[in-house]
C-alpha positions as CSV (number, residue, x, y, z in Angstrom):
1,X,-43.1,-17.9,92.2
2,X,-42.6,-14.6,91.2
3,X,-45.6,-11.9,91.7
4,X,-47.5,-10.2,88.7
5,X,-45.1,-7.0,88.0
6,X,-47.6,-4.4,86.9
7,X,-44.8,-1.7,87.0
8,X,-42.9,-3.8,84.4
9,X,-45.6,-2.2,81.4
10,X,-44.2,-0.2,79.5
11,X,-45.9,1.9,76.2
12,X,-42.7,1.5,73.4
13,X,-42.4,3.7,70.4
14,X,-41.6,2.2,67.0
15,X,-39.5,4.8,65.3
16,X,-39.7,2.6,61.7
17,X,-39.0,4.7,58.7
18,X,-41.7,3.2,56.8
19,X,-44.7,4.2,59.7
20,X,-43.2,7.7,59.9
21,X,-43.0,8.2,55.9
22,X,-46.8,7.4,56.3
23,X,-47.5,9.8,58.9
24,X,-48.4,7.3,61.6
25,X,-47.1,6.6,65.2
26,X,-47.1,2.6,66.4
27,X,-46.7,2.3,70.0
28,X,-46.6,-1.1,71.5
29,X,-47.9,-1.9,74.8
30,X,-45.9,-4.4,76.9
31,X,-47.5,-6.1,78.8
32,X,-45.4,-9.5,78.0
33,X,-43.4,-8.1,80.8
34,X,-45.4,-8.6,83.6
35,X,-44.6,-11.9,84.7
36,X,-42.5,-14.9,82.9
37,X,-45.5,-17.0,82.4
38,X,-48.3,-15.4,83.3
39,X,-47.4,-13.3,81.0
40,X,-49.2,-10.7,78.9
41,X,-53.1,-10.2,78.7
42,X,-53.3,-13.9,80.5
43,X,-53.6,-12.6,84.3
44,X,-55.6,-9.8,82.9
45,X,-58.8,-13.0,81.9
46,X,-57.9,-14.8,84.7
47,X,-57.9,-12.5,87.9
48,X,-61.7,-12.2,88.2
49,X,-62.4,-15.9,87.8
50,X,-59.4,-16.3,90.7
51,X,-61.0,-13.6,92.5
52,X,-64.6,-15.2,91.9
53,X,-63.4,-18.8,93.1
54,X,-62.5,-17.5,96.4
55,X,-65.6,-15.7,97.1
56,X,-67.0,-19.0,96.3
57,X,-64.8,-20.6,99.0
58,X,-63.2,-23.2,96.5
59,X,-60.1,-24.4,96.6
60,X,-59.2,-26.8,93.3
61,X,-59.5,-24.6,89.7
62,X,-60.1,-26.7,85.9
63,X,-59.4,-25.5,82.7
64,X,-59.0,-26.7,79.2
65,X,-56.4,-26.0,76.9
66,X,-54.2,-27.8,74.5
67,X,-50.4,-28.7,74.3
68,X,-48.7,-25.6,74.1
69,X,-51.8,-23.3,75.6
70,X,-50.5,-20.5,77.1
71,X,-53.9,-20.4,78.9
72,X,-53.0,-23.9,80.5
73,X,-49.4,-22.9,81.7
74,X,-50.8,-19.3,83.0
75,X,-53.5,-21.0,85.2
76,X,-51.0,-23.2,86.9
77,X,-48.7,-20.5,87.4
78,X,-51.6,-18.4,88.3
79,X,-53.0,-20.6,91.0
80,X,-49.3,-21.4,92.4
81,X,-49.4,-17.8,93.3
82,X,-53.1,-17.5,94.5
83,X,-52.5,-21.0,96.6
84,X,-55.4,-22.8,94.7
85,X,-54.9,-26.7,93.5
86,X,-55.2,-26.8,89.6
87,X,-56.4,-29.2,86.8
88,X,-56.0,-28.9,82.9
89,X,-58.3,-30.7,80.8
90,X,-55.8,-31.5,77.6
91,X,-57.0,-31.7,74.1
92,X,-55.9,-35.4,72.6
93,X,-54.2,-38.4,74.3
94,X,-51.5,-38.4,76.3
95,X,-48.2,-38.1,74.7
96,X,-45.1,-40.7,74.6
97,X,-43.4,-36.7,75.9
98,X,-45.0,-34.2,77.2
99,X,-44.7,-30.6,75.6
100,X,-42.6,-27.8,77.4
101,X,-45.8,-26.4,78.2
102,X,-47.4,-29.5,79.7
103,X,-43.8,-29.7,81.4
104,X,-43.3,-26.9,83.3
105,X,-47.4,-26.8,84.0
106,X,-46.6,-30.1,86.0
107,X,-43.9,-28.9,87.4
108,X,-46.2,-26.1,88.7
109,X,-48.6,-28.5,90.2
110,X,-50.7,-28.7,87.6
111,X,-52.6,-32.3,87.5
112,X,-52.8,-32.7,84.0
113,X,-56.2,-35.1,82.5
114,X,-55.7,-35.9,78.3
115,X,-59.2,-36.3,76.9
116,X,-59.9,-37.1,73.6
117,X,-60.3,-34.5,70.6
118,X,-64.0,-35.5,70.2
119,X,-64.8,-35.6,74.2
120,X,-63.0,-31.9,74.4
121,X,-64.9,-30.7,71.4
122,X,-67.9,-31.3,73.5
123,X,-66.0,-29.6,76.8
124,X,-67.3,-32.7,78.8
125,X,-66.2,-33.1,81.9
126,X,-64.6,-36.3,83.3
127,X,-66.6,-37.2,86.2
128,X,-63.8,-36.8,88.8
129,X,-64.3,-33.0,88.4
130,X,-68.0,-32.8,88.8
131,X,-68.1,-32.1,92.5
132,X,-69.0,-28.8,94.1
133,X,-65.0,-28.4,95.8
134,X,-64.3,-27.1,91.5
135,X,-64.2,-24.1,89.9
136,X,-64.6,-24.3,86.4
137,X,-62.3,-21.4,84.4
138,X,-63.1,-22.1,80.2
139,X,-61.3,-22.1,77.4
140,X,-59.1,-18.8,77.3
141,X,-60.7,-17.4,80.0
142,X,-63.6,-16.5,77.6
143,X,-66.8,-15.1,79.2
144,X,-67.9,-12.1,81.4
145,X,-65.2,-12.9,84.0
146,X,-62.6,-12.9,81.7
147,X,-63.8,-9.7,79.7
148,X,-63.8,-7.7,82.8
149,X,-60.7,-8.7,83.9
150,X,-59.3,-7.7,79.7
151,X,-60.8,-4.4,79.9
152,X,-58.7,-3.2,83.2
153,X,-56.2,-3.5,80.5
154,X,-56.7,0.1,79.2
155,X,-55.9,1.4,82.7
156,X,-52.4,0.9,81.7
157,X,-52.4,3.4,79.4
158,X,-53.9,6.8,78.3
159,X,-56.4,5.1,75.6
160,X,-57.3,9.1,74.7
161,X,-54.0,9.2,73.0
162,X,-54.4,6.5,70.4
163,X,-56.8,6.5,67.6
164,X,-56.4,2.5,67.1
165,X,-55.9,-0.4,69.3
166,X,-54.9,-3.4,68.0
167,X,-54.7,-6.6,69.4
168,X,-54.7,-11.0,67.9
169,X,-57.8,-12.4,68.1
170,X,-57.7,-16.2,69.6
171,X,-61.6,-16.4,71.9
172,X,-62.1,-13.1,71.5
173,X,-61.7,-12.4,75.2
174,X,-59.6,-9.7,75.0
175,X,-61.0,-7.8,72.1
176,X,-64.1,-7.7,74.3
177,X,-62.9,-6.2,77.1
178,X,-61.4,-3.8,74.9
179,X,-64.0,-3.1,72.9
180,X,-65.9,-2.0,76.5
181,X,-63.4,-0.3,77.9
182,X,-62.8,2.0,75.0
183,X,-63.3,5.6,74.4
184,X,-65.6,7.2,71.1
185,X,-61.9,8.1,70.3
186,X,-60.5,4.7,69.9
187,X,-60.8,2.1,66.9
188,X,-60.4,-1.7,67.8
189,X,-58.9,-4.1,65.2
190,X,-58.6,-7.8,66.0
191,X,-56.2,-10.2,63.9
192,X,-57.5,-13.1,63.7
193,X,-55.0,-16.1,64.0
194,X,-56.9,-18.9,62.9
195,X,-58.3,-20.0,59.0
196,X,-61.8,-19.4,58.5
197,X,-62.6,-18.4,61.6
198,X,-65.2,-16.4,60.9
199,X,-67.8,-17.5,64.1
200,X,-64.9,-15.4,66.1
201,X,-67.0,-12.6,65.0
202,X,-70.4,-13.3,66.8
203,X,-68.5,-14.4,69.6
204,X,-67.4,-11.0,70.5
205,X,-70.2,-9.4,69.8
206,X,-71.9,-11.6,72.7
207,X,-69.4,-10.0,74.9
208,X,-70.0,-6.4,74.0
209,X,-71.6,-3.7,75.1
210,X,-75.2,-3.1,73.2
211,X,-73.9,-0.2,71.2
212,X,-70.9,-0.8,70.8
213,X,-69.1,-0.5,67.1
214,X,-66.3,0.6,67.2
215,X,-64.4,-2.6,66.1
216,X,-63.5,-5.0,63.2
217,X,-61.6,-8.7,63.1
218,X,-59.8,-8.9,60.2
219,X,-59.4,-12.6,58.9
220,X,-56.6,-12.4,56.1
221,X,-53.1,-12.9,58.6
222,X,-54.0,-16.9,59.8
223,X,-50.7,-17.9,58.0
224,X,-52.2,-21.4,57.4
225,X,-54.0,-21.4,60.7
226,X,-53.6,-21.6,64.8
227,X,-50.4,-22.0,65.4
228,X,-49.3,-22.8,61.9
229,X,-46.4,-19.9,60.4
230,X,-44.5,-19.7,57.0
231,X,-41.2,-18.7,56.5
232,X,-42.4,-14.9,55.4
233,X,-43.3,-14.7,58.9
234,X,-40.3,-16.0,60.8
235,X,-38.1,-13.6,58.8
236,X,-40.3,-10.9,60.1
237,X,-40.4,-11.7,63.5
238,X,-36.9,-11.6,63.3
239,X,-36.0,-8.4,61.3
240,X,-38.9,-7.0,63.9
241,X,-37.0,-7.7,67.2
242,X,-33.5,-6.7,65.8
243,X,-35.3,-3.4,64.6
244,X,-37.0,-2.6,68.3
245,X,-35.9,-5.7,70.6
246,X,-39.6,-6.3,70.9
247,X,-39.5,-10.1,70.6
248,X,-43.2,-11.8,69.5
249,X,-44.4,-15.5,69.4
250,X,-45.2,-17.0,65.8
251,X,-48.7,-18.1,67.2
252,X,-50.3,-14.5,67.9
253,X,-48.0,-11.3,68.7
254,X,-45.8,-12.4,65.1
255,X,-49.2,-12.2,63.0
256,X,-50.6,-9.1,65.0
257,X,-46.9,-7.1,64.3
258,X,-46.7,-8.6,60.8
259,X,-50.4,-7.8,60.0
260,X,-50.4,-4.1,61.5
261,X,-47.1,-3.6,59.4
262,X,-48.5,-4.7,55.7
263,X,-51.9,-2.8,56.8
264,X,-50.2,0.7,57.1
265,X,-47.8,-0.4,53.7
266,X,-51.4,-0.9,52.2
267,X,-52.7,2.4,53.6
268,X,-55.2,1.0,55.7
269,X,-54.9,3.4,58.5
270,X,-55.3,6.7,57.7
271,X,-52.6,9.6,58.1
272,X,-52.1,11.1,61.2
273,X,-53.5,7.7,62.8
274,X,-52.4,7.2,66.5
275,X,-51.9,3.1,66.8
276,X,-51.2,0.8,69.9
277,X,-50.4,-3.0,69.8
278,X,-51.1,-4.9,72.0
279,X,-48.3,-7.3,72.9
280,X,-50.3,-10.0,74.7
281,X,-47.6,-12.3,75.7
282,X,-47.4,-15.8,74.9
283,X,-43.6,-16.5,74.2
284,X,-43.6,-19.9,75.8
285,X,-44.8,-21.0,72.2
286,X,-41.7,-20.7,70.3
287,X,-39.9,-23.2,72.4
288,X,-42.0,-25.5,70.2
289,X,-39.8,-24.2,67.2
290,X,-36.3,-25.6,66.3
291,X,-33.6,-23.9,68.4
292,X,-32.1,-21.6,66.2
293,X,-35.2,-20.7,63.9
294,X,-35.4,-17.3,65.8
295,X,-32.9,-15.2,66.9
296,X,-34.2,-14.3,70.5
C-alpha cells in the first residue's frame, strides 16, 4: 500500500480565456494527487481520528458510509497503512454485486456490515461493534477531529495569496476546517452537492470558530442531488480536463469546477479576485458511470 504523497500537491493555474477576460486568476489545488485512494481532502479528516485511536490503544476502526463512499474506501485504505483492522457500516442491504467501491474496500480488509436505510438513518450500531476494543470514526469524518485534520489543509499553500477558497460541500467537514484555518484575507464558498440541503448550513457553523464569517454555501449546483448529474455536466467535466488535464468526479469536484465557472460568467466574484479550488479527490466515483461516458 502506497504511503500518503504530500509532495505530490501541486497549486495549477487555469489560463481560461473567459477567467482572464474577467480579470480573475483560478488556481486549483491538487490534492487528488496524494494517494490513489486516499485521495484528496480524505486523509486530511481522517489522520487525527487515526492518530486519536492509537493514543487510545485500539486496534479495530468503524465507519459508515454508503456504496460508492469515498469515505468508506479511504478508511480501509487508510487503516491498511496505519495497521488498524477496519469495519464499514453500509447504508441498505447487501447487494446480489458488490460496488467497485465495496470491492476493492474488501479487498483492503475492510469487513463490510449492510444495515438497513432506516437502522443507518439512526447511526445504530449492530451490537457486535459495541465493545471498548472500537473506535468509532462518523460519517465523513465529520466532527472536531476531522476539522482539525481539514484545516492543516491550508498549510499546503500560501492562503495570503488568494482572495477565495472554494471547495464542495458534502458534511461540511472540510469547509470547517477551512473556514478556521483561514486568514481576514480569504473568502470561503461551499458548493453544496446535494438538493435542499439547506441544514448543511448550521452544520458548519457548529464547527466554526465563534466569530467566524467569512463564508457562504451556495445551494443552486446539486444537479438533481448527491451523486445524481445531467448531461450539461458531463460535457463539462469533459471539455474541463481536455482544457487543463485536471480530471474531476461527477459527485463533487464536477459541480465545484462547473459551479465556480458559471459564477465568474455571472460576475459573482469580483475583478481582480484571487480564487483557489479545491480539488478534494474522489475519482473512484465515476467508475460507477458507463465506460466511455468520460474521456479520462
Amino acid at each position: 500500500m502506497n504511503d500518503i504523497l504530500y509532495e505530490n500537491i501541486s497549486v495549477d493555474n487555469l489560463t481560461f480565456d473567459e477567467f482572464n477576460e474577467k480579470n480573475i486568476r483560478v488556481s486549483v489545488l491538487r490534492l487528488d494527487k496524494i494517494h490513489p485512494f486516499i485521495s484528496g481532502n480524505k486523509w486530511f479528516k481522517l489522520r487525527f481520528y487515526l492518530d486519536e485511536a492509537r493514543n487510545q490503544n485500539k486496534k479495530s476502526i468503524v465507519t459508515f458510509g454508503g456504496a460508492w463512499s469515498n469515505h468508506i474506501l479511504a478508511t480501509a485504505a487508510a487503516c491498511r497503512i496505519e495497521k488498524f483492522s477496519s469495519t464499514g457500516i453500509i447504508r441498505g442491504e447487501a447487494p446480489a454485486t458488490l460496488s467497485l467501491t465495496l470491492e476493492k474496500a474488501k479487498e483492503l480488509d475492510m469487513q463490510l456490515v449492510f444495515v438497513s436505510r432506516d437502522e443507518y438513518k439512526q447511526k445504530n450500531i449492530p451490537e457486535e461493534f459495541q465493545k471498548k476494543e472500537y473506535f468509532f470514526i462518523p460519517e465523513g469524518g465529520y466532527g472536531e477531529l476531522g476539522v482539525k485534520g481539514a484545516s492543516t489543509i491550508l498549510d499546503h499553500f500560501d492562503k495570503e495569496d488568494f482572495s477565495h477558497i472554494c471547495c464542495a460541500v458534502g458534511t461540511g467537514t472540510m469547509m470547517g476546517g477551512l473556514i478556521n484555518a483561514s486568514s481576514e484575507k480569504n473568502f470561503i464558498t461551499g458548493i453544496s452537492v446535494l438538493k435542499n440541503n439547506f441544514g448543511i448550513d448550521s452544520n458548519v457553523k457548529l464547527l466554526v470558530k465563534p466569530g467566524k464569517e467569512n463564508y457562504g454555501i451556495i445551494h443552486d449546483y446539486h444537479f438533481g442531488g448527491y451523486a445524481k448529474y445531467k448531461p450539461e455536466l458531463i460535457s463539462f467535466m469533459n471539455s474541463y480536463y481536455s482544457r487543463s488535464n485536471i480530471p474531476s468526479d461527477f459527485v463533487y469536484t464536477g459541480k465545484l469546477f462547473f459551479a465556480i465557472a458559471d459564477l465568474i460568467q455571472k460576475n459573482y466574484f469580483p475583478s481582480g479576485s484571487r480564487i483557489l479550488i479545491i480539488h478534494s479527490g474522489g475519482l473512484q466515483g465515476n467508475d460507477s458511470l458507463e465506460k466511455g461516458t468520460l474521456i479520462f
